[in-house]
C-alpha positions as a Python dict, from the first residue, in 0.01 Angstrom:
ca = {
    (1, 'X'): (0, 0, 0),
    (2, 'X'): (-6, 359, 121),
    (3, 'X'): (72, 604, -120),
    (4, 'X'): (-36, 937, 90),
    (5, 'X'): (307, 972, 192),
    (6, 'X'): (424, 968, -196),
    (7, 'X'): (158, 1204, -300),
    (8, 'X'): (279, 1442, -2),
    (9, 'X'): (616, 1427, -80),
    (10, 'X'): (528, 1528, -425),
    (11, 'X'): (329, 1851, -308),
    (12, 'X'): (607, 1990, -109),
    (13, 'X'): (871, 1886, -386),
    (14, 'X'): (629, 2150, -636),
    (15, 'X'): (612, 2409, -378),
    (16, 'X'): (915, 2414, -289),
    (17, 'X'): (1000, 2478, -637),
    (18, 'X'): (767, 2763, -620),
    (19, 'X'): (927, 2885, -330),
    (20, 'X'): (1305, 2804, -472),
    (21, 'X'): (1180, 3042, -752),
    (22, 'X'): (1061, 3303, -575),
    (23, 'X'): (1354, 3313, -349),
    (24, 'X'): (1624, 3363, -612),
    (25, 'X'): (1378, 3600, -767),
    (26, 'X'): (1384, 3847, -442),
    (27, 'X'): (1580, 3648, -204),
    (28, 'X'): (1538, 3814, 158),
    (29, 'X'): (1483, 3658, 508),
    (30, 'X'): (1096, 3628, 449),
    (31, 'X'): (1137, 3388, 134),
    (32, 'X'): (1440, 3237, 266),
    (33, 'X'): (1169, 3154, 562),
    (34, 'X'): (953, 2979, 309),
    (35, 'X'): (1220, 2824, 110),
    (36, 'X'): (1352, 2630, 408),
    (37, 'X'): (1044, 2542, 540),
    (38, 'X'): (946, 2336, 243),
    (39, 'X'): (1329, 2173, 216),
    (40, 'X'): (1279, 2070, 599),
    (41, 'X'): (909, 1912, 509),
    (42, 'X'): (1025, 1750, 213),
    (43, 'X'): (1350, 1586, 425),
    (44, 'X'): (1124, 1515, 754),
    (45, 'X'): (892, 1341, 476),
    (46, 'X'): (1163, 1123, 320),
    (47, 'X'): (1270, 1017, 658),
    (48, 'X'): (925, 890, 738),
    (49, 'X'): (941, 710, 423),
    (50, 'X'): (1265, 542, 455),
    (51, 'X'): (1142, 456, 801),
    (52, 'X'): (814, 294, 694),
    (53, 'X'): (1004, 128, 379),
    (54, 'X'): (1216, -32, 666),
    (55, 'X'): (933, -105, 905),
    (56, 'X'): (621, -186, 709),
    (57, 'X'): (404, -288, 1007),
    (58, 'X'): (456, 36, 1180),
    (59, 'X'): (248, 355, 1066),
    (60, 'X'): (429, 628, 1215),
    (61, 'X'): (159, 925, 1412),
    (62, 'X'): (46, 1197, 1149),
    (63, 'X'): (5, 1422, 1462),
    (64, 'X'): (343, 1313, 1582),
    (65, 'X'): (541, 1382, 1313),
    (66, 'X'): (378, 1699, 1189),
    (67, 'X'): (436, 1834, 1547),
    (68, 'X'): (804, 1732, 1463),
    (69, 'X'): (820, 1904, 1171),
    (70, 'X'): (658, 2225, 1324),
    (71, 'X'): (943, 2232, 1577),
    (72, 'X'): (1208, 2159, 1375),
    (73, 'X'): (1077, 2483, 1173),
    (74, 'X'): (1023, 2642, 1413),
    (75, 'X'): (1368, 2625, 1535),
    (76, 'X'): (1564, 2701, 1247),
    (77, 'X'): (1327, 3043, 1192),
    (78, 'X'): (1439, 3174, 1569),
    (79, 'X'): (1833, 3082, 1453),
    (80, 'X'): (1794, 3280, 1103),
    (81, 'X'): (1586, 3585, 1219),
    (82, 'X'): (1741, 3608, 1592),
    (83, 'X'): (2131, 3436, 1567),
    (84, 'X'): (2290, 3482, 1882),
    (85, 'X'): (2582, 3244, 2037),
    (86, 'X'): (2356, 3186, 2336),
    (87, 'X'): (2079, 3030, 2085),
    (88, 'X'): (2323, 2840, 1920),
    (89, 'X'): (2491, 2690, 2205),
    (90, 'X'): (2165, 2558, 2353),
    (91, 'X'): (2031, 2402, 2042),
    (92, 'X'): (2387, 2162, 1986),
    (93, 'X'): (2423, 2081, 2337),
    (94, 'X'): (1955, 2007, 2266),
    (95, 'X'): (2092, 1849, 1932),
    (96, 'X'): (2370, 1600, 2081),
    (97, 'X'): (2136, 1512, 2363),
    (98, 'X'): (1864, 1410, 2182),
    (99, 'X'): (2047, 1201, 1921),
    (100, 'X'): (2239, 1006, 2168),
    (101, 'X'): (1842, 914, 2311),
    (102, 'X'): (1743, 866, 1982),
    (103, 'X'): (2006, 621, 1905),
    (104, 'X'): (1987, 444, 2200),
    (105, 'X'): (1589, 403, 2147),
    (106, 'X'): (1679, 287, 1807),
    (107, 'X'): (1978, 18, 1907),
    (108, 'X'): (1759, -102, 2192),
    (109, 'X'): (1399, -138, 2036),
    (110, 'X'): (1163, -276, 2238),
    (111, 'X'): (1386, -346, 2553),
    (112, 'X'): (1330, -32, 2717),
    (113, 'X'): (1082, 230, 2723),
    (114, 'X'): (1197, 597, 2683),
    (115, 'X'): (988, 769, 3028),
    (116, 'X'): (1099, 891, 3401),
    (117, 'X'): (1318, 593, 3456),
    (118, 'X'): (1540, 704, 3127),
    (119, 'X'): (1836, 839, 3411),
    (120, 'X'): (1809, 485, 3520),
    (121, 'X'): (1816, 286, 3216),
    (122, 'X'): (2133, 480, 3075),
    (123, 'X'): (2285, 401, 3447),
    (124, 'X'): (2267, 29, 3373),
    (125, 'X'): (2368, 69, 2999),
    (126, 'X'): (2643, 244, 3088),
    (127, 'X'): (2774, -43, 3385),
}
């Protein structure tokens, strides 16, 4: 039994409470910054855990999904502190992309392998 992943869920559910606080103290875009940043670890976190509840012989990559979260952070500071229609366009059409893959790696786990030959694989899906 694992219980990192508990324990870590628990340390951003108390800072983000610290950060909660100190946004609705002085809220601005700088503690708005930190207040999401904690909501998105703590949801990225309970996805991981809800995956490994469902899988419990696969470990997902620390380095993997910490790199997630960092872009997924990373994403929503450029949208609060630059917003511009160009920005927003490019992440849904980024966002609808990358779900469709990620649902089709889901439904089909283990047939095929998500690499080069991805154009192909979605050709013969698709026939």
């Amino acid at each position: 039994q694992h219980s990192g992943l508990f324990y870590a869920m628990g340390l951003a559910l108390v800072v983000e409470g610290l950060m909660s606080g100190c946004y609705h103290i002085c809220p601005n875009h700088s503690n708005f910054q930190f207040d999401t940043a904690f909501m998105y670890t703590i949801a990225i976190l309970c996805m991981l855990k809800i995956y490994q509840f469902r899988h419990p012989d696969i470990n997902a990559n620390a380095y993997t999904a910490f790199g997630v979260l960092a872009f997924v952070i990373l994403i929503g500071m450029v949208g609060v502190v630059s917003p511009s229609v160009y920005f927003w366009i490019f992440f849904t059409g980024c966002h609808v992309v990358t779900c469709f893959i990620l649902s089709l790696q889901i439904y089909y786990m283990g047939r095929w392998k998500m690499d080069l030959g991805l154009p192909k694989n979605l050709a013969d899906v698709g026939s």
